[in-house]
N, C-alpha and C positions, 0 to 999 in steps of 0.2 A: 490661547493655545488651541490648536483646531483637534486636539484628542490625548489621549491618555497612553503615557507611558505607559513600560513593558508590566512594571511592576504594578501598577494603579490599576492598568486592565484583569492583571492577575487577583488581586483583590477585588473587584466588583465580580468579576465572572465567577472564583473559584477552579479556573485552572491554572496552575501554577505557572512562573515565569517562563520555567525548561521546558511545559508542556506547550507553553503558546509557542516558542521556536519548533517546536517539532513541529505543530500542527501548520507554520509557515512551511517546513521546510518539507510536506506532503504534499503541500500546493492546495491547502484548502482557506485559507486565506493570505492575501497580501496587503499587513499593514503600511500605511506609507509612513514616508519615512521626512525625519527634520533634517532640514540645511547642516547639521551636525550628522546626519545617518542616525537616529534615535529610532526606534519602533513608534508608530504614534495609532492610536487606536481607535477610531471614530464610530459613530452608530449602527454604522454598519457592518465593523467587523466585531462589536457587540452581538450586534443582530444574529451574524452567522456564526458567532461560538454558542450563542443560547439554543439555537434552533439544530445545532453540532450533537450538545450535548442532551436535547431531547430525541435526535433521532438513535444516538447512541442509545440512549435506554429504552424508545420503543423496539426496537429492532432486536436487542442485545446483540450488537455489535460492534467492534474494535474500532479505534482509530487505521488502525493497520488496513481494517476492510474498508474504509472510508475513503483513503487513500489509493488502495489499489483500483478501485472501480473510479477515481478519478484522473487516473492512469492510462486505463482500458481509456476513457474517454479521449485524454491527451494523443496517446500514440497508438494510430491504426495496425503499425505492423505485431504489437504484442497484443491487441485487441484480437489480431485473423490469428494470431498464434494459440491464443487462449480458447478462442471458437472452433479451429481444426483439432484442439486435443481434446474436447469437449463433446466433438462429432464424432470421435474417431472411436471405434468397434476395435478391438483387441483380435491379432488375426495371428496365428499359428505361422511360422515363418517355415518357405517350402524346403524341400528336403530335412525338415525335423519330426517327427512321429507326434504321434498323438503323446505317447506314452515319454517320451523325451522334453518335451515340452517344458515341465516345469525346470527340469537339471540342466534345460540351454538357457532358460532367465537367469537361474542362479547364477549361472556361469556368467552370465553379461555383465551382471551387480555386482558379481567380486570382482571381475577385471576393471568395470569402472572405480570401484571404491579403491584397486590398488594400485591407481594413478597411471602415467604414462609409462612407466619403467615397466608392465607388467604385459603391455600391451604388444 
């Protein structure tokens, strides 16, 4: 056998079977797979759930966070999306008063929260 079922890898690692399909399905690793489609686990996607699960605890931080900065990696246009809102300075929209200001956000927030029909 060239590696370890879904469930055998879940026993040596310590993350559970559901947790190894999630953490494929964030694209942080991809087991290959048997002539039957099986998950097959070999040392190197060992390798990368141990080294997972150490940067998770130096860092303290999520699978979620793991995932998304390998996202940012994957696709450029939500990487310039994430960097323009990142960059962007909060600016008073013209024609609204200083003293207006906060009751025009509100007003934005309830209109988006009360969907198209409000708009």
């Amino acid at each position: 056998m060239a590696g370890l079922t879904i469930n055998e890898a879940a026993e040596t690692t310590g993350w559970s079977a559901r947790m190894l399909r999630y953490i494929e399905r964030e694209g942080l690793i991809e087991p290959a797979r048997s002539s039957s489609g099986y998950r097959l686990y070999g040392p190197e996607e060992l390798q990368r759930l141990r080294t997972l699960r150490e940067l998770l605890a130096e860092h303290e931080i999520s699978l979620g966070d793991v995932g998304f900065a390998a996202r940012l990696r994957r696709e450029s246009e939500l990487r310039g999306a994430v960097e323009t809102w990142l960059a962007a300075e909060p600016r008073r929209p013209e024609g609204v008063t200083a003293n207006d200001w906060l009751r025009f956000e509100q007003q934005k927030h309830e209109r988006l929260l009360a969907g198209p029909a409000a708009a």
